[in-house]
N, C-alpha and C positions, 0 to 999 in steps of 0.2 A: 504494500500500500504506500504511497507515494506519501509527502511528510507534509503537506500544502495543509496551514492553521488560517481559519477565516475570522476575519473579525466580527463578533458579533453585536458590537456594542455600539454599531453607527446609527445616528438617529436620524438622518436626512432621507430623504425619498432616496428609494436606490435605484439603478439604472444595471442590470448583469450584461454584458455583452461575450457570447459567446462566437467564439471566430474576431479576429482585431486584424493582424498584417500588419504589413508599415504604414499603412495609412487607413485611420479611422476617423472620418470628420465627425460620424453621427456620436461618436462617442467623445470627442472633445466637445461640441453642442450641447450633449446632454451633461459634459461635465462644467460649463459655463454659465449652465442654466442654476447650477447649480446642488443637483445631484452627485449623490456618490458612485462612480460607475466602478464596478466592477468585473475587472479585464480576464477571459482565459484564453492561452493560446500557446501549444506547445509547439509552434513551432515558428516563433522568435523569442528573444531572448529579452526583451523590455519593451513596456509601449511604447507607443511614436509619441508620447507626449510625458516624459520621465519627470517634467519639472512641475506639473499640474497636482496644485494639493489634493484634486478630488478624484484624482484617478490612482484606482490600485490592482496595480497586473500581479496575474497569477500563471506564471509557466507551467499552463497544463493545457491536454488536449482534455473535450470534455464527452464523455460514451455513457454505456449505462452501468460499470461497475469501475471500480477505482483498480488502479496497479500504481506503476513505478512512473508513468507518465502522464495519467490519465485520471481524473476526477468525473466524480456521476452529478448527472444535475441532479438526481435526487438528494444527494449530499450536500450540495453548493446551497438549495433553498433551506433544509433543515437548518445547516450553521450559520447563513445570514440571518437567519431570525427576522424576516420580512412584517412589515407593521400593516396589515391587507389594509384599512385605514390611510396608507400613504399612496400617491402614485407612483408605485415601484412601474419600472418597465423591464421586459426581456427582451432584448435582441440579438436573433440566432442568426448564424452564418459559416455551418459548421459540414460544407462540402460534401452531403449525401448525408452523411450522418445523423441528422436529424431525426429520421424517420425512426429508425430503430429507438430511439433514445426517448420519443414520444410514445411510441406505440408500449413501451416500457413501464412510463412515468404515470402514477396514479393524479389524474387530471384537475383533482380536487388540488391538487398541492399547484396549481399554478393560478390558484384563485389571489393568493398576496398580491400579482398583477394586475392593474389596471389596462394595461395594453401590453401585448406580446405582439412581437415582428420576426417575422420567420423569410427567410428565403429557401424556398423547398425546389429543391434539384432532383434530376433523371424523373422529369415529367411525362415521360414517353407515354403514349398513350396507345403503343402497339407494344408495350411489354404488359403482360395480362397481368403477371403473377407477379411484377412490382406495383401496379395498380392496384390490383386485391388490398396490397400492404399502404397503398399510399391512401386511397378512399377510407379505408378503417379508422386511419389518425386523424382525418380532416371531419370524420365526423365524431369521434370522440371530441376535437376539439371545439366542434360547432354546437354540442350541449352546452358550452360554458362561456365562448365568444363567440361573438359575432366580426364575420370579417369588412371592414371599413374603406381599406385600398388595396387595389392590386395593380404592382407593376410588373413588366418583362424584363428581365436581365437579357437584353441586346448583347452580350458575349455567350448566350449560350443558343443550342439548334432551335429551328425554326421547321414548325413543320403547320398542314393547313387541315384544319376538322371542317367536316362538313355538317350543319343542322339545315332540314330542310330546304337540303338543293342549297344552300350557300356555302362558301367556304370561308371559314374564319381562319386568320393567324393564329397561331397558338406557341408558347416559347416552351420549349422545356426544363427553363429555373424561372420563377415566380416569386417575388418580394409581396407578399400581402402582410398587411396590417392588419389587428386584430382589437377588438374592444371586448370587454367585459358584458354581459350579455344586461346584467342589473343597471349598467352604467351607459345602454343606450337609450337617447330621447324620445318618447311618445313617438314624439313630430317626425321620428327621422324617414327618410326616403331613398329609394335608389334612384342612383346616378350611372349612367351608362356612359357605353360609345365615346364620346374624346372630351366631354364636357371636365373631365379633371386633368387633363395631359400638362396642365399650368403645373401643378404641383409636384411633378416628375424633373427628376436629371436624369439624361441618358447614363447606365455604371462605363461604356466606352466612350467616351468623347468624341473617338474617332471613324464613331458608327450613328448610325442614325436611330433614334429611339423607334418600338415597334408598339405600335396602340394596341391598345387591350379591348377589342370591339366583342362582345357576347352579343347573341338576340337578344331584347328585351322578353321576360317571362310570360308565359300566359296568365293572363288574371285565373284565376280559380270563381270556378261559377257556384 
């Protein structure tokens, strides 16, 4: 078991960021805002931001059970001792991995969150038997959030679904945003087709963003 001691005694909203790299803006943002974010990632060796009082990295990759490199988010929530009362956030970005680590995790324990941001990767939609595993997590996870944005990761494939004689783009990595299901408003509404593409940065620069066009639903009669 790997030696990583969490601090439990912080009392600021917390912000976990799972997946960092050498460049994390959303996690300098969310440590400017003034959150405590908390970094893992076993594979660099300090954040991109060392001098930041509110950032605190932890060199480990994150799965579903702990070793000598690796820490379990089930562990990471139990020893931050999350305040559900505060707006903690989670932000994952943990290259395939995810899946397993959710399909794992008893879904009650990511209630401390007020939003969770997942970038969910190998969205193939002609691999059957990682869809069986991908659909099971997204609706374990849709008893308890609701999803609020979804963007395409423009560096990963591109392939085209058809509904009703149309064909849609469809990316296979997926940034969606996620709310607390208690914590949406009455009022709230769907928004489709491009009407949010303002709120978007392309993740390549050097690519051009890819819309996230769905039909709109059928009413239910």
């Amino acid at each position: 078991k790997n030696q990583i001691k969490l601090d439990s005694s912080l009392e600021k909203p917390i912000a976990i960021s799972l997946g960092v790299s050498h460049y994390a803006p959303w996690d300098l943002e969310m440590a400017d805002k003034g959150y405590t974010v908390l970094e893992f990632d076993g594979s660099i060796d300090d954040t991109p931001y060392p001098n930041h009082p509110n950032i605190h990295f932890y060199k480990a990759f994150v799965g579903v059970s702990d070793d000598a490199s690796t820490i379990s988010l089930a562990r990471i929530l139990a020893e931050s001792k999350l305040d559900p009362s505060a707006h903690n956030i989670l932000q994952c970005d943990i290259e395939n991995a995810e899946w397993e680590i959710l399909d794992a995790i008893v879904m009650q324990d990511l209630l401390a969150f007020a939003q969770i941001i997942f970038e969910f990767h190998g969205c193939d939609p002609d691999d059957l038997q990682g869809s069986i595993l991908r659909l099971r997590v997204l609706e374990k996870l849709r008893e308890h959030f609701t999803p609020i944005h979804t963007h395409y990761n423009n560096c990963a494939g591109i392939c085209l679904g058809v509904i009703d004689s149309i064909a849609y783009p469809f990316c296979h990595s997926l940034e969606i945003s996620y709310l607390r299901n208690d914590l949406v408003p009455s009022d709230a509404r769907l928004v489709s087709g491009l009407a949010s593409i303002a709120l978007d940065s392309p993740c390549s620069a050097n690519k051009a963003d890819i819309p996230v066009i769905f039909p709109n639903p059928t009413p239910k009669s």
